[in-house]
N, C-alpha and C positions, 0 to 999 in steps of 0.2 A: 623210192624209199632208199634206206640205207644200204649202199653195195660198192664195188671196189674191184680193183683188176682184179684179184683172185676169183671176186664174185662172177665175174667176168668168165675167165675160164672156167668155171665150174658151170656157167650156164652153157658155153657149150659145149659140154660134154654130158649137158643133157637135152642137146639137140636145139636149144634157142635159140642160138647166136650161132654161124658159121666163120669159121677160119679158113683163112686161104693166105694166097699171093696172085692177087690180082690188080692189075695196077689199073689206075683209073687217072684220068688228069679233072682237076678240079680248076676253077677262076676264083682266084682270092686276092687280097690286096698289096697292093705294092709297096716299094719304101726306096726313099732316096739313099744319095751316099755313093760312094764308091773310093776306089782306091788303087793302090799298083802291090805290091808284092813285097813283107816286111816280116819280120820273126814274130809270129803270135807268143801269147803270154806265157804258153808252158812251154816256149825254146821251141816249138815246131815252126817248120818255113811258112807262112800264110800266102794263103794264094789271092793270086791279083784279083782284086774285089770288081763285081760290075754289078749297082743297085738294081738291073733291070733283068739279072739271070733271074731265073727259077727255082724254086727250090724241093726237092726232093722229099718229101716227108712218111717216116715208115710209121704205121699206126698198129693197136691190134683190131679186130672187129665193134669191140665194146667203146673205142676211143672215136667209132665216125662221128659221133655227134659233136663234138670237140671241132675239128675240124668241119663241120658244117656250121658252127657259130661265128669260128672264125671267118669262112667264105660271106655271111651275112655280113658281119661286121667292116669288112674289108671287102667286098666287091672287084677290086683291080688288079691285084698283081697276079703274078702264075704260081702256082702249087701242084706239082705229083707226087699224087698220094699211091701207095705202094699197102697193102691189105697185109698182114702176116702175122704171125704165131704168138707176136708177143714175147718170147722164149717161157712162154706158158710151160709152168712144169718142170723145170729147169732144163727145156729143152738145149738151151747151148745156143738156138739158130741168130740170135743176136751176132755174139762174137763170131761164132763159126762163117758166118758170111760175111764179116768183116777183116778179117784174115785172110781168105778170098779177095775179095777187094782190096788189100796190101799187096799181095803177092802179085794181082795183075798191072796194081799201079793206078790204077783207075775205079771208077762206081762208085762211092762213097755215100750213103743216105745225106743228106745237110740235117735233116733231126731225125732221132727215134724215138720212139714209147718204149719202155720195157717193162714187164709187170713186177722182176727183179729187181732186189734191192741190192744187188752186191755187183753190178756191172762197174759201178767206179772203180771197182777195185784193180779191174783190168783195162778199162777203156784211158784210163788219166797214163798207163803206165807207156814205155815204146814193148813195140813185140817182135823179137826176131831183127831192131835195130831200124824198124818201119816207128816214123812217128807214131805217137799215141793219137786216138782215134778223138775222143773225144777234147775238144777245147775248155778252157777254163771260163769260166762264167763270171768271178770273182775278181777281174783285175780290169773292170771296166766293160766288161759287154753287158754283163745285166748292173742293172743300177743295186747300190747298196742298199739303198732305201726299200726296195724290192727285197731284196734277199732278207734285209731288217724284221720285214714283215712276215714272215714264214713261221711257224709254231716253234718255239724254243726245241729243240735237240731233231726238227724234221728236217733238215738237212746234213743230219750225221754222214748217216749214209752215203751221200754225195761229196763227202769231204775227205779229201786223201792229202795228207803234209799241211794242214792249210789252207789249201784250195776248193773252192767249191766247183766241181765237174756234172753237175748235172741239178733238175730242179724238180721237186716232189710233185706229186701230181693228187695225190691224196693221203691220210693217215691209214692205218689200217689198226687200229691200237683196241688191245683187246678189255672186253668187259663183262661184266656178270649180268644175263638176259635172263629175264623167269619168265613164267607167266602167271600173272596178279592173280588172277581167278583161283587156280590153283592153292597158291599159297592161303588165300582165302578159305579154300575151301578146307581143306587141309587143316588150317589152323599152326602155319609156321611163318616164321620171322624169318625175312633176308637175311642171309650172310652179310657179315661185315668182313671174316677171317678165313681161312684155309681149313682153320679146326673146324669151324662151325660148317662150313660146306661139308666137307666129312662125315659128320656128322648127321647132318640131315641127311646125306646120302645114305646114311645107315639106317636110322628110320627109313625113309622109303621102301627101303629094300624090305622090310620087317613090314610095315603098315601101308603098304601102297605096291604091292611088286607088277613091274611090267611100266611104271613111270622111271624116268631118268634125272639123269643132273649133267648127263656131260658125254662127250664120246673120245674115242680114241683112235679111231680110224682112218683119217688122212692121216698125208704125209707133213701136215701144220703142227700136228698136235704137239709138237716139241716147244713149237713157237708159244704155244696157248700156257702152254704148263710148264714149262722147267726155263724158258725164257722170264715169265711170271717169278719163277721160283726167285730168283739169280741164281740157275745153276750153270756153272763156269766153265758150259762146254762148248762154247763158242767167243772166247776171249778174244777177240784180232786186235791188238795194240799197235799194230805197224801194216804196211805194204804188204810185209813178207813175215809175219811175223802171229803168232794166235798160244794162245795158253790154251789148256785142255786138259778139266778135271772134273771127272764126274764122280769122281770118290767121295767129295762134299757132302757134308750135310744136308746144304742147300738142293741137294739132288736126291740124295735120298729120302728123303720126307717126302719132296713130293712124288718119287717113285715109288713108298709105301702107300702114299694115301691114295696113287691111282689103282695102284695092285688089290687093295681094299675094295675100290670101288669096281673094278673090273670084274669080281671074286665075285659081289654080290647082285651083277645085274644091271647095274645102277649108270656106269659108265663103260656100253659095249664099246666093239670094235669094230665099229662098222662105219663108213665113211658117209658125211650127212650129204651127200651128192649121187646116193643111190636112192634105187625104186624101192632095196630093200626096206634103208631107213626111216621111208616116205610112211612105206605101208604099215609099218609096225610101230612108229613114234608119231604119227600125226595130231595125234590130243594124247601125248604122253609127256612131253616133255617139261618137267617143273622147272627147270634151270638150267646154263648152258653157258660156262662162259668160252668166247668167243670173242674173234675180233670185230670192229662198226659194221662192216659189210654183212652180217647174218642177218640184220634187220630185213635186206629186203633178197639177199638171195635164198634164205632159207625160214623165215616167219613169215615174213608179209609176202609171200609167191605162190600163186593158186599150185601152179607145178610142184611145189614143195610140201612144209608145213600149213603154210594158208591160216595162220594163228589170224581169229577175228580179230575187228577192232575192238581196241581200248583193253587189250587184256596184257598184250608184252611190253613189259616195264625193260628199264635196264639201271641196275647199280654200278658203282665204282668198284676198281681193281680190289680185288681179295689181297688183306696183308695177313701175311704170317704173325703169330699173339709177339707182341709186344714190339712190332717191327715198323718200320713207315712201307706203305703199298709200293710196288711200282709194277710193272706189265711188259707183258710180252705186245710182238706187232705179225701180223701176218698178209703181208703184200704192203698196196701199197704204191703207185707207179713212179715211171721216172723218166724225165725228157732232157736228151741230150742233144748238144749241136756238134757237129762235126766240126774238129779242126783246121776239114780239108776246104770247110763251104768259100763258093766263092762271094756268096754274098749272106755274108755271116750278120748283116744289118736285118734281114730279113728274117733269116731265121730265128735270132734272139727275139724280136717281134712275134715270133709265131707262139717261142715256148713260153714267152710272156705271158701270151694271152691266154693260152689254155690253162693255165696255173692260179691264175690270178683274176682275170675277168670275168664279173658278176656274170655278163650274157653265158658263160657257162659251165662256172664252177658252184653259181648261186642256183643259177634257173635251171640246168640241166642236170648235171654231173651227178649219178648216183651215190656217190662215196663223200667221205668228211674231209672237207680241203684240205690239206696240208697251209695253206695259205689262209695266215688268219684273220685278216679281216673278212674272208669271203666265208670262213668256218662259222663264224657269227653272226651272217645273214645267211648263213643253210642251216644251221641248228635253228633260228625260229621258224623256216620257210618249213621246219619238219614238226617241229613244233605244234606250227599253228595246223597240221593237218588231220589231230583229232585222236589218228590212228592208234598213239600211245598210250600206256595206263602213267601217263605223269610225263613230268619233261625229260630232257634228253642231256642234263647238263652234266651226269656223269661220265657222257662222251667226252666232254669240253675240258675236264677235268683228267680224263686217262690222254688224251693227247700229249699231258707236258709229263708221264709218269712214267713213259717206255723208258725200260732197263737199260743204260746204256754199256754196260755189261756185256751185253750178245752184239758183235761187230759182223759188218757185212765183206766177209771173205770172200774170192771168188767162185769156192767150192760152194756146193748145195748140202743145206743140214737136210733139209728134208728128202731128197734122193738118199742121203745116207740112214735117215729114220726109214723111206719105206722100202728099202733092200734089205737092213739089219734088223730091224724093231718090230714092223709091224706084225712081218709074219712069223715072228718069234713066239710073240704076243695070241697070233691067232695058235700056236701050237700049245700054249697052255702055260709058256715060264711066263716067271715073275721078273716085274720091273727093274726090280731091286738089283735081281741077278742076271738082269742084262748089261746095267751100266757100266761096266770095265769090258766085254763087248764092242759096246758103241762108243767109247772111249778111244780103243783101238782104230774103227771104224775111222771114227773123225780124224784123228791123227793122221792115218793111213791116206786119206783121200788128201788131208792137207798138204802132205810132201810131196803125192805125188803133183799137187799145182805150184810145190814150189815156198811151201813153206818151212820157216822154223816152229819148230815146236813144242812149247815150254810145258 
């Protein structure tokens, strides 16, 4: 069912999936070609190409199937695969072991996963006067027609000056989940707008307490809610460069209507990846928006919620009255090829396939392609499997609606939501009079990676 790197790391951290660094070698397919040593397309030295090297591939735990399609599909060439963290979390260990890897001169992955969307930001750049890590994709290694095909605005993120540095691996683009039953029984009408969410959430709290609409307790929630909003606290216009306003309107609203709804019950604070949330919201939840992946890491998951079938629906992006909708995104993956590969034919090949190829963005892949013609042969494949109360095509619809407002810095908003906000939040202040706070916050972490600051 519906899930995605985030989903990914949040299963294991609740014990499903194991992380590591364990390196394993795999037999997968080969590719011709080869070459001597010429300026790759972002002005880095390219190294002398030999079609019959190997190629080095870092994955996270949730991405082996990806890589075992591939080994199916392509039986002959060499691939080590290399097990790790993902930078799950905003761990950093992406970059942080590739700066490692400049310093010594040497190691370099040929592709990585990252569950991160904002590694463009620093991988297209030089660091420290070391070429930039990742190579350009855009100036003849992946075909245009390829990149053509991708969901309108799902390659932002990979895009710095221009160039596109890396290839999405799925959407992660958030939507309004109920559960039909409820609303039925209940006797209320989906949301179309922000007001009316509110709204009901006020009823319930009044005529149903101890059910929900929504939570607050990861460190996403910025993404779900004030990403959703357009609030302007994540502007990146440039490389080096981000606007930072949370004084907005756009930010206050919706820092009043979660304040409301935190007040009454309605949307705690508790993160939907604990045994707490399991135990006390299991047949409570009427509504929840969220991004595509909660379908199956947190509804459709015996370990979780465990929402039967035919009861969770999902509507399109909540617009503010009188406003056109757009949404927030949370995770999300991304595959880049090294600048340094020596056989950069093979690896384009690789990141190709997992992005793009039915054998396992159709048949396998938990999450909503980013790649869209395979997005339209996985929305029926989920479609046709019963479990929903109706179709899924307001997924298909919040794909092309993500805010492109909120830019992929290299700084993490969410390490700065759950140092500043959350536990703010758990001590009792209001939203409202947090946001010049976390203003500061963002700012602060911004300069120190080196940004301007508008």
């Amino acid at each position: 069912m519906v899930d995605s790197t985030k989903a990914g790391r949040t299963r294991r951290w609740m014990g499903i999936a194991g992380a590591g660094s364990i390196a394993i070698a795999l037999t997968v397919a080969g590719c011709g070609g080869g070459g001597g040593a010429s300026s790759g397309s972002n002005g880095a030295p390219k190294a002398a190409q030999d079609d019959k090297a190997p190629i080095t591939v870092w994955v996270d735990a949730d991405r082996s199937s990806a890589v075992d399609a591939f080994k199916k599909a392509n039986p002959d060439a060499k691939l080590n695969v290399v097990t790790y963290d993902g930078s799950a979390n905003g761990s950093n260990s992406f970059r942080t072991k590739i700066q490692l890897f400049d310093q010594a001169g040497s190691g370099w992955p040929d592709v990585v996963f990252s569950s991160q969307n904002n590694d463009a930001a620093w991988a297209s750049q030089k660091t420290n006067g070391k070429q930039a890590y990742a190579a350009v994709l855009s100036d003849g290694l992946v075909p245009q027609s390829t990149l053509d095909n991708f969901t309108k605005g799902s390659l932002n993120p990979c895009t710095v000056e221009g160039k596109v540095y890396c290839l999405r691996n799925d959407l992660a683009q958030v939507v309004l989940w109920y559960n039909k039953s409820l609303f039925d029984k209940f006797g209320y009408s989906v949301p179309t707008t922000w007001e009316e969410y509110q709204a009901i959430g006020e009823k319930v709290a009044q005529e149903h307490a101890g059910y929900i609409v929504g939570t607050v307790g990861d460190a996403f929630a910025p993404e779900i809610y004030m990403w959703s909003g357009k609030c302007q606290a994540n502007g990146v216009t440039g490389p080096k460069e981000v606007t930072v306003s949370t004084g907005t309107n756009e930010c206050k609203r919706v820092a009043a209507m979660l304040d409301t709804l935190v007040k009454n019950g309605t949307t705690p604070n508790i993160s939907v990846f604990t045994p707490e949330f399991v135990k006390k919201y299991a047949d409570k939840v009427l509504m929840m928006p969220g991004p595509a992946w909660y379908a199956g890491a947190i509804f459709n998951n015996p370990q979780s919620l465990n929402v039967p079938k035919g009861q969770l629906g999902v509507a399109a992006p909540l617009a503010w009255k009188g406003e056109e909708a757009v949404t927030g995104n949370v995770g999300g993956g991304t595959w880049f090829v090294s600048s340094h590969s020596k056989n950069l034919k093979a690896a384009e090949k690789f990141v190709e396939f997992v992005t793009t190829a039915d054998d396992y963005q159709v048949n396998l892949a938990p999450g909503f392609p980013a790649y869209a013609p395979a997005a339209d042969k996985w929305i029926k494949k989920q479609e046709s499997s019963g479990y929903y109360a109706g179709d899924l095509q307001a997924l298909v619809k919040a794909g092309s609606e993500i805010w492109t407002g909120w830019g992929s810095g290299i700084f993490s908003q969410e390490a700065i939501w759950a140092k500043t906000v959350t536990p703010a939040i758990a001590g009792g202040k209001s939203l409202v009079d947090l946001l010049p706070e976390w203003e500061t916050a963002i700012k602060n972490q911004a300069q120190v990676n080196g940004y301007t600051v508008k």
